[in-house]
PLY file of the C-alpha trace (Angstrom):
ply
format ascii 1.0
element vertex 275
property float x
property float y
property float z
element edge 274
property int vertex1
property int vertex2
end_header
73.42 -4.84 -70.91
72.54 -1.52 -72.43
72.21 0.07 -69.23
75.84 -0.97 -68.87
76.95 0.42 -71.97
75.26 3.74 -71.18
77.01 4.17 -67.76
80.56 2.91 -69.13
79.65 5.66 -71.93
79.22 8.09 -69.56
82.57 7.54 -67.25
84.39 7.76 -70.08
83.20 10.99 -71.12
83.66 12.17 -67.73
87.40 11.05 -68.19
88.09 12.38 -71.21
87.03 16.20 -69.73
88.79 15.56 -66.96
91.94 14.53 -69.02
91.40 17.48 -71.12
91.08 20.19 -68.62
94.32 18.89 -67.47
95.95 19.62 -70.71
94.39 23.09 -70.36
95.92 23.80 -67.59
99.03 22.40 -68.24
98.95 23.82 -71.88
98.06 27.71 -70.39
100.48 27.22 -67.20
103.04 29.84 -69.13
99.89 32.46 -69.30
98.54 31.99 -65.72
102.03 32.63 -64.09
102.06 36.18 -66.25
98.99 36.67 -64.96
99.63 36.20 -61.34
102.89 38.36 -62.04
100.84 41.35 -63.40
98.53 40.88 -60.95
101.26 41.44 -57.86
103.28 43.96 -59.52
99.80 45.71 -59.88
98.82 45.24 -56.53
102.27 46.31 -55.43
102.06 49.41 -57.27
98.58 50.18 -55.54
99.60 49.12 -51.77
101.86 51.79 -51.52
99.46 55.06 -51.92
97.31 53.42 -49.74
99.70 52.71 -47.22
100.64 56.33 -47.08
97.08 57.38 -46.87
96.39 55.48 -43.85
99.68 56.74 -42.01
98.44 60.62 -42.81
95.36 59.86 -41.76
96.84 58.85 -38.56
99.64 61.12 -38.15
96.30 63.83 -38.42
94.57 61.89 -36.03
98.01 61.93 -33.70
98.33 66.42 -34.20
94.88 66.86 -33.26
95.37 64.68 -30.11
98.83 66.66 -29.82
97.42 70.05 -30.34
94.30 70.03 -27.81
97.40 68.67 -25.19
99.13 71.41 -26.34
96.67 73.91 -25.60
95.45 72.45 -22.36
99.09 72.19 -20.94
99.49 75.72 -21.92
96.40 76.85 -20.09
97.84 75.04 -17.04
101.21 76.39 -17.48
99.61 80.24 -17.50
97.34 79.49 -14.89
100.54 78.09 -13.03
102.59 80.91 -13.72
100.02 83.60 -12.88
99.52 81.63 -9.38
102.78 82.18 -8.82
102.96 85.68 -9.72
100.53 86.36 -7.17
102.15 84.63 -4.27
105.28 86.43 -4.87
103.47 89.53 -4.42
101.73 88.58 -1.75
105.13 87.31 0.14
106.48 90.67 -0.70
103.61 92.71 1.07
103.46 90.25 3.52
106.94 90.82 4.78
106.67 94.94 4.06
103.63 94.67 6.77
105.53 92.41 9.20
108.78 95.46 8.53
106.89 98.10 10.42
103.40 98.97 9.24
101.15 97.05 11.82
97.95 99.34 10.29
98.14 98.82 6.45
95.02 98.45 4.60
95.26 95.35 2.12
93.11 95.96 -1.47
93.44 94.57 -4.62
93.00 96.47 -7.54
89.64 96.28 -10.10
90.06 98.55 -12.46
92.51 100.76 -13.84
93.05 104.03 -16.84
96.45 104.50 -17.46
96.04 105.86 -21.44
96.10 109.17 -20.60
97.23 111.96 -18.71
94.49 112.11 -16.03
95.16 108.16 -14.83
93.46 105.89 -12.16
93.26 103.21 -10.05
90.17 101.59 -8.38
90.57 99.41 -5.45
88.24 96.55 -3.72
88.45 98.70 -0.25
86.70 101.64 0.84
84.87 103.64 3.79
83.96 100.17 5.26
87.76 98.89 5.70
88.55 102.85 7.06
89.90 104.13 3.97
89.76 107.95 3.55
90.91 110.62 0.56
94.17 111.85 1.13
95.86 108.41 2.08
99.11 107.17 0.70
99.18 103.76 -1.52
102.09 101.63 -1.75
102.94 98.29 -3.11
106.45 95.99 -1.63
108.08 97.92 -4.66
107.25 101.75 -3.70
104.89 104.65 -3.65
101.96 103.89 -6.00
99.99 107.37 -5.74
97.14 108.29 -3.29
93.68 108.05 -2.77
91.87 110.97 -4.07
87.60 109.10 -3.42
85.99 106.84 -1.81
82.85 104.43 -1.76
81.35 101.93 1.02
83.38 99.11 -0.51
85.69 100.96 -3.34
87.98 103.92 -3.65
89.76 105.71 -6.46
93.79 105.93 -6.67
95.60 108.97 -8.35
98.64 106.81 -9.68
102.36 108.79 -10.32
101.34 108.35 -13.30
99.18 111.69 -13.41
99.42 115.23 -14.63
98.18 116.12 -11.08
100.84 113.94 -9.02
103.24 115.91 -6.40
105.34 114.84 -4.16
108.11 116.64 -1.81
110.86 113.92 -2.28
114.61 114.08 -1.14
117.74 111.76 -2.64
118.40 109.17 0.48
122.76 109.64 -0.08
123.08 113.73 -0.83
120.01 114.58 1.14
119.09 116.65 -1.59
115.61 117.92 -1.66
112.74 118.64 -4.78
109.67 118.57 -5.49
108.61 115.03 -7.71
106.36 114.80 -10.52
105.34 112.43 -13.54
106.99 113.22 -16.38
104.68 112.40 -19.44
106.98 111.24 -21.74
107.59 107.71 -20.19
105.16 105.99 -18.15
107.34 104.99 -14.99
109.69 108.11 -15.50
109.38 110.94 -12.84
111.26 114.35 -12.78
112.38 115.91 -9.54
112.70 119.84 -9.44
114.60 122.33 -7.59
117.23 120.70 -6.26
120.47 122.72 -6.22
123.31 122.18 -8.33
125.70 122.40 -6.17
124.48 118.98 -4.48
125.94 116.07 -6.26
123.55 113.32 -7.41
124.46 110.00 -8.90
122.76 107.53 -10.92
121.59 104.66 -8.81
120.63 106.84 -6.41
117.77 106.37 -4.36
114.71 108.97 -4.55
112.29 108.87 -1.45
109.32 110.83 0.14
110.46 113.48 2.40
107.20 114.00 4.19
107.40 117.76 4.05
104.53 118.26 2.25
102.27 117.01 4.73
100.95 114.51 2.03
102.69 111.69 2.51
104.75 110.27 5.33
108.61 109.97 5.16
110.35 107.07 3.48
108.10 105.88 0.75
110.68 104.72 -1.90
109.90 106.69 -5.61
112.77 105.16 -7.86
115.91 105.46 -8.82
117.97 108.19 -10.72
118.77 107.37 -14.20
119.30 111.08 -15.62
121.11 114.79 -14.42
120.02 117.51 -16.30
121.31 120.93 -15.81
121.06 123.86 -18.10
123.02 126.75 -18.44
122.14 129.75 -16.40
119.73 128.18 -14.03
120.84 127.23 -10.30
119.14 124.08 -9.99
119.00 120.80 -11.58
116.17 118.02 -13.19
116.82 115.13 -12.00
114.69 111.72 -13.45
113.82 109.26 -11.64
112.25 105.77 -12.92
109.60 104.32 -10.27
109.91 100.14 -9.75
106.13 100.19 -10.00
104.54 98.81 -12.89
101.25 99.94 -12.87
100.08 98.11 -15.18
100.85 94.52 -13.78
99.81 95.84 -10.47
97.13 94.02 -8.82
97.94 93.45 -5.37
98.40 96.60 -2.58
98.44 98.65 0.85
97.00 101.68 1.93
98.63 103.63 4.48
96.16 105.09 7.31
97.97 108.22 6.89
96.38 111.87 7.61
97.95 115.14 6.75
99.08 117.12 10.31
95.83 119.36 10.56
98.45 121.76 12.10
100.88 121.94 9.80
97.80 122.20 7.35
96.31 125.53 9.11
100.01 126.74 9.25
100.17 126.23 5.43
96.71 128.28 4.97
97.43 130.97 7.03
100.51 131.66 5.24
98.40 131.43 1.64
96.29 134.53 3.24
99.39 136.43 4.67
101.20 136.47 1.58
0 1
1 2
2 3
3 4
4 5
5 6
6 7
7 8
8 9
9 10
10 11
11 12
12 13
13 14
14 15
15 16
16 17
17 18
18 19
19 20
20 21
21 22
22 23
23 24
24 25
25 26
26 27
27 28
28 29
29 30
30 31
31 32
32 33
33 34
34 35
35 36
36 37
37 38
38 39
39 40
40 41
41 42
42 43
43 44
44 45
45 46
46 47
47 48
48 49
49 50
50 51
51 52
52 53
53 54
54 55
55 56
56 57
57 58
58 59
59 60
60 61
61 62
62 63
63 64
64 65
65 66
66 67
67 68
68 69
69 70
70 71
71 72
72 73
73 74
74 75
75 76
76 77
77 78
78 79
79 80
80 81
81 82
82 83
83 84
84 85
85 86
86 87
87 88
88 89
89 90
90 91
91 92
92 93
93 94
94 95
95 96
96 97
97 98
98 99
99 100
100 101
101 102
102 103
103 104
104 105
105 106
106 107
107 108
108 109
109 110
110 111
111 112
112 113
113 114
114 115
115 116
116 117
117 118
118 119
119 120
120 121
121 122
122 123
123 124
124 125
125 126
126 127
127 128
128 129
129 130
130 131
131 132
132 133
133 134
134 135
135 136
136 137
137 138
138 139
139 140
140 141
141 142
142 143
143 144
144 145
145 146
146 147
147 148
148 149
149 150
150 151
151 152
152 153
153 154
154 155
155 156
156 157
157 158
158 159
159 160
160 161
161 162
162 163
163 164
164 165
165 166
166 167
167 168
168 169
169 170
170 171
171 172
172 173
173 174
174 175
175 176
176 177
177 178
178 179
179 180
180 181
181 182
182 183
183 184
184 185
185 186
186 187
187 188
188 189
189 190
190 191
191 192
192 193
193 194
194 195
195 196
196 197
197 198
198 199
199 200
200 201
201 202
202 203
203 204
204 205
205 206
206 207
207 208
208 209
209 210
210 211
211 212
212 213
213 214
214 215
215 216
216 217
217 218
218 219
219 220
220 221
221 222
222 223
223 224
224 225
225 226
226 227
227 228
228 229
229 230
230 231
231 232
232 233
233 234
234 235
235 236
236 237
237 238
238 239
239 240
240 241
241 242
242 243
243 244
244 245
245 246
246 247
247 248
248 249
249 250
250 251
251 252
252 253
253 254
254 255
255 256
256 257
257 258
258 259
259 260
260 261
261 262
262 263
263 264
264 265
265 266
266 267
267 268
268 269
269 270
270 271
271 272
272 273
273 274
C-alpha cells in the first residue's frame, strides 16, 4: 500500500512538470518567435557577404583559368602567324627560282648589324654550297647587297644598307642611268647620282641594276622613286629611291652565282694605270 502511494506520488509529480513546462512554453511563445526573427534577419544580414566572397573567389579562380588560355592561345596564334610568314617567303623565292634563275644559292640568314653605318648580314651558306666574295644577294622583293667573306659553312653580306654600298643602276621607263648608294638618313632610302636633268623621272618609277659595273648582273630590282632633287646650277639630278627590302624582317634568301667579267675587270685596271 505504501509502495502504491509512493509511485502514484511520483506520476503525479511527473505530471505536474510536464503540465508546467507546457505553460512555459506557451507563456514565452511571444519571446521565442522574436527570437527566431532576430535570429533570420541576422543570418540574412550575414549570408550575403559571404555569398559574395565565394563568387570572387571563383570569378579569381575563373581569370586565372582565363588568363593562362589567354597566354597559351596567344603563343599559338604567334607561332601561327610566324609559320605563315615564312611560307609566304618561301612561295615567293620559290616562284623567283622557277622565273629564270635555275643556279640560285638558297641561305637563311643568322645574324645581322644594321645599327650603324658599316652594316651586315651573315648567312647559313658558304664555300661548301659554292658561295664566293663578290656575289650578288637577292630576296623575291629585290637586291639585298653582296657578299663581301666567306667560311666553310657561313658568309658575310654587305647589305644597301652600308656606307660602302655602290651600285651602277638605271630607271627601267627613261632609261636613265646613275650610280646608287645608301643614303644614311633612312634605313631603306637610297640616292641615285648623276643622272642628267634633262631625262624626266617620275615617282613610281622603277630603279634597277644596270650591270655596268661589272658587280652585279642586269635587272636586280633596287626600289622605287619617291623624291627629284635638282639644285640650281648643277646639270644633274638626286634622285631617291626606297628599296622593298626590309632588312630587318629578312630571314629567308638567294645568292646569285654571279662573277665579275675578268675582262671587263683588266679593261677597268688598265685604264686606272693609263690615266
Amino acid at each position: 500500500m505504501r509502495r502504491l502511494i509512493e509511485v502514484k506520488d511520483t506520476i503525479l509529480t511527473a505530471l505536474l512538470l510536464v503540465a508546467a513546462l507546457f505553460l512555459m512554453a506557451e507563456r514565452t511563445s511571444g519571446g521565442l518567435n522574436n527570437v527566431r526573427t532576430v535570429s533570420v534577419a541576422f543570418l540574412s544580414i550575414i549570408e550575403e557577404p559571404l555569398s559574395q566572397v565565394s563568387t570572387y573567389r571563383q570569378a579569381l579562380e575563373t581569370n586565372r583559368y582565363l588568363q593562362r588560355q589567354n597566354v597559351l592561345l596567344q603563343d599559338e596564334l604567334n607561332r601561327l602567324r610566324s609559320a605563315e610568314s615564312e611560307l609566304q617567303s618561301l612561295r615567293s623565292m620559290l616562284a623567283l627560282k622557277t622565273a629564270g634563275q635555275p643556279d640560285l644559292i638558297p641561305a637563311k640568314v643568322i645574324a645581322k648589324q644594321l645599327t650603324g653605318l658599316n652594316n651586315f648580314i651573315t648567312l647559313d651558306a658558304g664555300e661548301r654550297q659554292g658561295v664566293k666574295p663578290g656575289m650578288p644577294v637577292i630576296s623575291s622583293d629585290g637586291l639585298v647587297g653582296t657578299i663581301i667573306l666567306t667560311g666553310s659553312g657561313v658568309s658575310q653580306v654587305m647589305p644597301y644598307a652600308n656606307t660602302l654600298f655602290r651600285a651602277s643602276a638605271r630607271i627601267q621607263d627613261s632609261r636613265a642611268y646613275g650610280v646608287a648608294g645608301w643614303s644614311r638618313d633612312q634605313q631603306r632610302v637610297l640616292h641615285l647620282d648623276y643622272i642628267p636633268k634633262t631625262i624626266p623621272v617620275n615617282i613610281g618609277d622603277i630603279a634597277e641594276t644596270s650591270g655596268y659595273g661589272n658587280r652585279y648582273p642586269s635587272g636586280l630590282i633596287l626600289g622605287e622613286v619617291i623624291q627629284t632633287d635638282s639644285k640650281p646650277g648643277e646639270d644633274t639630278q638626286r634622285v631617291l629611291i626606297r628599296s622593298k627590302v626590309e632588312l630587318h624582317t629578312l630571314s629567308e634568301l638567294f645568292i646569285i652565282p654571279f662573277q665579275p667579267d675578268s675582262s671587263v675587270q683588266t679593261l677597268q685596271n688598265l685604264q686606272e694605270d693609263l690615266f
